[in-house]
C-alpha distance (Angstrom), angle and dihedral (degrees) to the residues before:
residue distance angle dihedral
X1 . . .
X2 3.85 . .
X3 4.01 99.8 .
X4 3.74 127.2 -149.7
X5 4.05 131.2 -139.9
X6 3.69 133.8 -153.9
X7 3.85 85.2 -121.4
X8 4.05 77.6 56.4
X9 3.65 84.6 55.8
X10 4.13 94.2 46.6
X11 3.70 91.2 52.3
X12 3.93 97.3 50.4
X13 3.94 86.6 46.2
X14 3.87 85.4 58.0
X15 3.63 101.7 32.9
X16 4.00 90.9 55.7
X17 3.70 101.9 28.7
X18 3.82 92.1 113.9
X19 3.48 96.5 48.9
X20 3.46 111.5 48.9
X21 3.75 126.2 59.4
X22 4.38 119.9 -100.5
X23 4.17 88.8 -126.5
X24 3.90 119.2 -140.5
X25 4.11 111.9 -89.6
X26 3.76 89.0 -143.9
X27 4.32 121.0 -160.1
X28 3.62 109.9 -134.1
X29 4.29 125.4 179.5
X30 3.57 122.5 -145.9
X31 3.49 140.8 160.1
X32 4.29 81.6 -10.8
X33 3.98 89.3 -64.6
X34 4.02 111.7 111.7
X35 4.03 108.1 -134.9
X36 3.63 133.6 -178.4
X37 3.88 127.1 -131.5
X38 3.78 113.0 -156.9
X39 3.70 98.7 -142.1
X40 3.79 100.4 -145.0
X41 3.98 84.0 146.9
X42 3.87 79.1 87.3
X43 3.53 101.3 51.5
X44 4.28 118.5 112.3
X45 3.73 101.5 -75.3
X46 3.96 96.8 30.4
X47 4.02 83.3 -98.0
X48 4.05 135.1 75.8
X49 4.33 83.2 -117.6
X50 3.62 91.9 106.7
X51 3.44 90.1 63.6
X52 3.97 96.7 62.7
X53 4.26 92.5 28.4
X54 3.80 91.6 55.2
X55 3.55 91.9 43.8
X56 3.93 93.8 62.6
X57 3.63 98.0 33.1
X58 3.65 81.6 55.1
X59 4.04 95.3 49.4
X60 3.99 88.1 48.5
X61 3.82 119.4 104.3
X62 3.71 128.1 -117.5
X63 3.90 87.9 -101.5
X64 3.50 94.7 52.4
X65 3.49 96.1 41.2
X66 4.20 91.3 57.6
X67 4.43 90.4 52.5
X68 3.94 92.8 51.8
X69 3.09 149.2 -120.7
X70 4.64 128.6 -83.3
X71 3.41 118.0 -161.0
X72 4.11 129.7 167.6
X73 4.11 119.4 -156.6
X74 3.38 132.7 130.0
X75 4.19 87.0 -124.3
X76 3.44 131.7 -56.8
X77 3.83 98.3 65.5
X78 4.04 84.4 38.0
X79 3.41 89.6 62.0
X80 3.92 105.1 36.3
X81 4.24 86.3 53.9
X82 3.95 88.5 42.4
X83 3.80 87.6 53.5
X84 4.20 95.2 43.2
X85 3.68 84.0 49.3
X86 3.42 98.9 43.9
X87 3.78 89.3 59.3
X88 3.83 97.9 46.1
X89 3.72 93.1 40.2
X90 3.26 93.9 -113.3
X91 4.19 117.7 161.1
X92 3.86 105.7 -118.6
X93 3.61 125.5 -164.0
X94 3.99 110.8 178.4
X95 3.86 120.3 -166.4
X96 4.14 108.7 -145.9
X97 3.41 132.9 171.5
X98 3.91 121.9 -102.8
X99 4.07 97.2 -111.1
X100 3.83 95.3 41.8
X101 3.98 108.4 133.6
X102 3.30 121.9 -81.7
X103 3.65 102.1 -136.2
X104 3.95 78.2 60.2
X105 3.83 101.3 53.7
X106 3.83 93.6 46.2
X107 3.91 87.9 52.3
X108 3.83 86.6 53.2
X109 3.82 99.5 41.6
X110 3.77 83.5 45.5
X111 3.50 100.0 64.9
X112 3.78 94.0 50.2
X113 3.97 107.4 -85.3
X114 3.56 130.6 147.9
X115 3.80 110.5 -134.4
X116 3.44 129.8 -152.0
X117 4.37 118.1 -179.8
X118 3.26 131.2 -145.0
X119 3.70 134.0 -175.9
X120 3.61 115.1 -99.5
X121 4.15 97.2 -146.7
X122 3.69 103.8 36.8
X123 4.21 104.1 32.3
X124 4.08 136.2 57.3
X125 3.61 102.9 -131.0
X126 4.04 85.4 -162.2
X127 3.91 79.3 64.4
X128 3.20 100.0 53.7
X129 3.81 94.3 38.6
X130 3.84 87.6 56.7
X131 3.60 96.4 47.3
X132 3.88 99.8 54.9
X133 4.17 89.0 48.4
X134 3.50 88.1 53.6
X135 3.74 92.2 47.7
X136 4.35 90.1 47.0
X137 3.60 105.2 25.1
X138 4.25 86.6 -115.0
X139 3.69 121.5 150.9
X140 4.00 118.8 -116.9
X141 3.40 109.8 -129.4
X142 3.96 107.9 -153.1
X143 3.58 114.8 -146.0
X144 3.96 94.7 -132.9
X145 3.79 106.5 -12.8
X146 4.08 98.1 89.5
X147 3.79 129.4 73.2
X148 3.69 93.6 -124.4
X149 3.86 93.0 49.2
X150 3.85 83.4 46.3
X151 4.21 92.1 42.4
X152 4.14 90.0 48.4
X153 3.84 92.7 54.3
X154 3.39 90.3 49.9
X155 3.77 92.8 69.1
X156 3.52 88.9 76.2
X157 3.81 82.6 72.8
X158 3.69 105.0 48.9
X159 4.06 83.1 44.0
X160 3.66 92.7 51.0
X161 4.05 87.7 44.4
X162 4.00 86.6 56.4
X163 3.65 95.7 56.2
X164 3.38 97.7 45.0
X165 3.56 96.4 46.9
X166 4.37 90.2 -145.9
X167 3.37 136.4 47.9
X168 3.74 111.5 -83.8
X169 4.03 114.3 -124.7
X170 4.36 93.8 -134.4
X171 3.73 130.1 18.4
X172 3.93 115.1 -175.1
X173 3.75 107.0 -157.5
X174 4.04 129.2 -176.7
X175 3.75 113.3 -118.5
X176 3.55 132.4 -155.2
X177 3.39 110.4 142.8
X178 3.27 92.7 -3.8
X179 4.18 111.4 -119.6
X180 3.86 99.9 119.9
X181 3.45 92.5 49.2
X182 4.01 96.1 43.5
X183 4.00 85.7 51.8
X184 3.47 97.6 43.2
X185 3.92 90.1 55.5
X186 3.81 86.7 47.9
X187 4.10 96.0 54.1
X188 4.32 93.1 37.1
X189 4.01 99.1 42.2
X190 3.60 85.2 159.2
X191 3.69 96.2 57.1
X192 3.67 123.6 83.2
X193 3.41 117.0 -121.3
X194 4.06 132.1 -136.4
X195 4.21 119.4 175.0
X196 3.29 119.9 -150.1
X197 4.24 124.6 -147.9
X198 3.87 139.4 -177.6
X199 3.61 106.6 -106.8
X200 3.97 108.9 -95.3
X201 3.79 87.3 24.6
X202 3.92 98.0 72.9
X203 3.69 103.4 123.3
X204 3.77 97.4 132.9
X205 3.96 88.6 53.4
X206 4.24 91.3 46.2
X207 3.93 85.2 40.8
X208 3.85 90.2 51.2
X209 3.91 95.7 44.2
X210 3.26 97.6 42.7
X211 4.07 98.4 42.6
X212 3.72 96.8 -128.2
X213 3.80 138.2 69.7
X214 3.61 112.9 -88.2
X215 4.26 123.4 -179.0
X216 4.00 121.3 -122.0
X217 3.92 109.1 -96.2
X218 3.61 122.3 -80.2
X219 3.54 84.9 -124.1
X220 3.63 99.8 47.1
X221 4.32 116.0 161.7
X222 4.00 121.1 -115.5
X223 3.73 112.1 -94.5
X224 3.52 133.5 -162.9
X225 3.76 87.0 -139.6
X226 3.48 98.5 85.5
X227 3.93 97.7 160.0
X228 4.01 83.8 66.3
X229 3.86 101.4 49.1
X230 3.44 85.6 114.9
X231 4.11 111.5 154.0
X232 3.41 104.2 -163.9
X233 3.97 128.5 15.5
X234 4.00 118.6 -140.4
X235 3.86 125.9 -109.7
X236 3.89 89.7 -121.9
X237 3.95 90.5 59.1
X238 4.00 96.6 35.6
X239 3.91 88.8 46.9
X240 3.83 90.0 46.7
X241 4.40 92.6 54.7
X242 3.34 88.8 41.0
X243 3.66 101.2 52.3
X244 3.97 85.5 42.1
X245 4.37 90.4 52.3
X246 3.78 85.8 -125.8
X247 3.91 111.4 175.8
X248 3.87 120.3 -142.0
X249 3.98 131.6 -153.9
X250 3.76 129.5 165.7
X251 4.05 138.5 -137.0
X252 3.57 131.0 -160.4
X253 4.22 127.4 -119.0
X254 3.64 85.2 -97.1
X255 3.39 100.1 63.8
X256 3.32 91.9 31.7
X257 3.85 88.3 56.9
X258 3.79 87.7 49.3
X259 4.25 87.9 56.4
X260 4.29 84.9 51.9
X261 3.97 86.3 49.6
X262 4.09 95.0 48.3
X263 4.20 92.1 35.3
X264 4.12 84.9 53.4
X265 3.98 95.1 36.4
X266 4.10 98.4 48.1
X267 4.00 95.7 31.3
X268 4.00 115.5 11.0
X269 4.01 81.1 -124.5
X270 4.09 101.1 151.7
X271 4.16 99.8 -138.7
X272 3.83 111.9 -177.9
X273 4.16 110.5 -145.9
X274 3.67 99.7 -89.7
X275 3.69 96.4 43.8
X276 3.96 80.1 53.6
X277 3.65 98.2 57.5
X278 4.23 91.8 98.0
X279 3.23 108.6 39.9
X280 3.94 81.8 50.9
X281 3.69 89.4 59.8
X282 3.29 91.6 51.6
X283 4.26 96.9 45.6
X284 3.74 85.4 53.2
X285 3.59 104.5 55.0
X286 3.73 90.7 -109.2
X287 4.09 94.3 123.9
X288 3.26 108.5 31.2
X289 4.01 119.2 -120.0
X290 3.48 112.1 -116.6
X291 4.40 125.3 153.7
X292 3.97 111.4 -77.5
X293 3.65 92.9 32.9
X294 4.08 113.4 145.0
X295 4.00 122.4 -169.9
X296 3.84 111.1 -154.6
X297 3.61 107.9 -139.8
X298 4.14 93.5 -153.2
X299 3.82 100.1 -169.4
X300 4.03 144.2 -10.2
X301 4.14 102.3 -158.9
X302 3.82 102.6 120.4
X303 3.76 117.7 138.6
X304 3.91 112.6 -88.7
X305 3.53 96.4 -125.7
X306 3.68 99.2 43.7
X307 3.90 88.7 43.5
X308 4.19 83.6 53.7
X309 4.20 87.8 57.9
X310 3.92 93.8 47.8
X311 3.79 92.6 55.1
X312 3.61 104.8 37.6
């Protein structure tokens, strides 16, 4: 297992500082406790991906740069390592499901990707991924599985440590595959740590109990978190939250469509489902509110119209 270092951390933050966005530290009131959402919903990309995807493209050499990059998401990442290669001019060949959101193919085809689909029930994607950078020579580009994925994410940390100006006592993080949060606990080690999943999709929280990496359920249910349909989380990220004692809980798309409704209604922040997944926790009663708490608000690419249904 390839491990990863706060001074990891420290060196992404500097390496990428001029190409990511500083996201708004935002003061929220509830339940008479102030809390902070870190608006990463606002970062380049509508996601915090940019973060980790520049961070590697960054790290590559000149040889590797000129065979490629491979990378397999069903959007967010595809679009923050279409947007880092786009800028380097770096080839970029993303691997997405068939039923990813529209609103996140167009971003990726728009900033110069080739796209190739897969289907989500019947193919591996890391398959497919593997095969075409065999074929080309390309780099794959793991969404969470990679120390400078892992180190990049992390910046949101040493940002959101900046702003603050302390160390803030809880930080609820969404958790698919389980970078952001792994990087986050690396930058804030004085922070305690709570991951939030889709219900179904809680791998990272069985993986945590149970103190080994288990897989999602064959027979896992649809979400509307689609940037957390992650099957399988990575021994770099699972050895990270453990090592940190980070608790895990999950929430359903209700309530996680509930946490869209109250982001949009109190502070006209646009929060797609799986960038919801924390502050939901926290609306629920799930994490309890307590002074120095900060919600990480991980993404806000959700399809207009559908994002028009949830909050009317």
């Amino acid at each position: 297992m390839a491990m990863v270092t706060r001074e990891d951390v420290l060196a992404a933050a500097a390496r990428i500082a001029g190409a990511v966005e500083r996201t708004p530290l935002v003061e929220a009131r509830l339940g008479g406790h102030a809390l902070w959402l870190k608006c990463e919903n606002r970062q380049t990309g509508g996601a915090f991906k940019l973060r980790g995807a520049s961070n590697r493209l960054l790290a590559m050499s000149a040889a590797e740069r000129s065979r490629g990059v491979v990378a397999f998401s069903s959007g967010n990442h595809a679009q923050g390592v279409a947007i880092a290669a786009k800028r380097l001019g770096i080839k970029a060949v993303i691997v997405m499901p068939s039923d990813a959101p529209a609103l996140k193919v167009e971003g990726t085809r728009a900033n110069g990707a080739e796209i190739v689909f897969y289907d989500r029930g019947s193919e591996d994607r890391i398959a497919i991924a593997v095969k075409i950078a065999s074929e080309t020579g390309a780099t794959v580009v793991p969404s969470f599985d990679d120390p400078h994925i892992v180190a990049g994410q992390g910046s949101v940390g040493i940002e959101l440590l900046d702003q603050l100006g302390r160390s803030p006592r809880r930080i609820v993080i969404p958790c698919g595959g389980g970078g952001l949060a792994a990087g986050i606990a690396l930058a804030c080690s004085e922070a305690e740590i709570v991951v939030v999943e889709p219900d179904g999709w809680d791998d990272m929280g069985r993986s945590l109990s149970g103190g080994t990496i288990v897989p999602v359920p064959a027979d896992a249910p649809p979400t509307l978190c689609d940037a957390l349909q992650t099957p399988l989380v990575s021994p770099i990220t699972f050895g990270v939250l453990r090592d940190r004692g980070a608790s895990a809980l999950s929430v359903s798309d209700e309530e996680a469509c509930d946490a869209i409704r109250w982001a949009w209604r109190e502070y006209e922040l646009v929060v797609e489902p799986g960038g919801a997944v924390a502050l939901a926790a926290v609306l629920t009663g799930k994490v309890a509110l307590v002074d120095d708490l900060v919600v990480i608000v991980s993404g806000g690419n959700v399809d207009p119209a559908l994002h028009a249904r949830i909050v009317a």
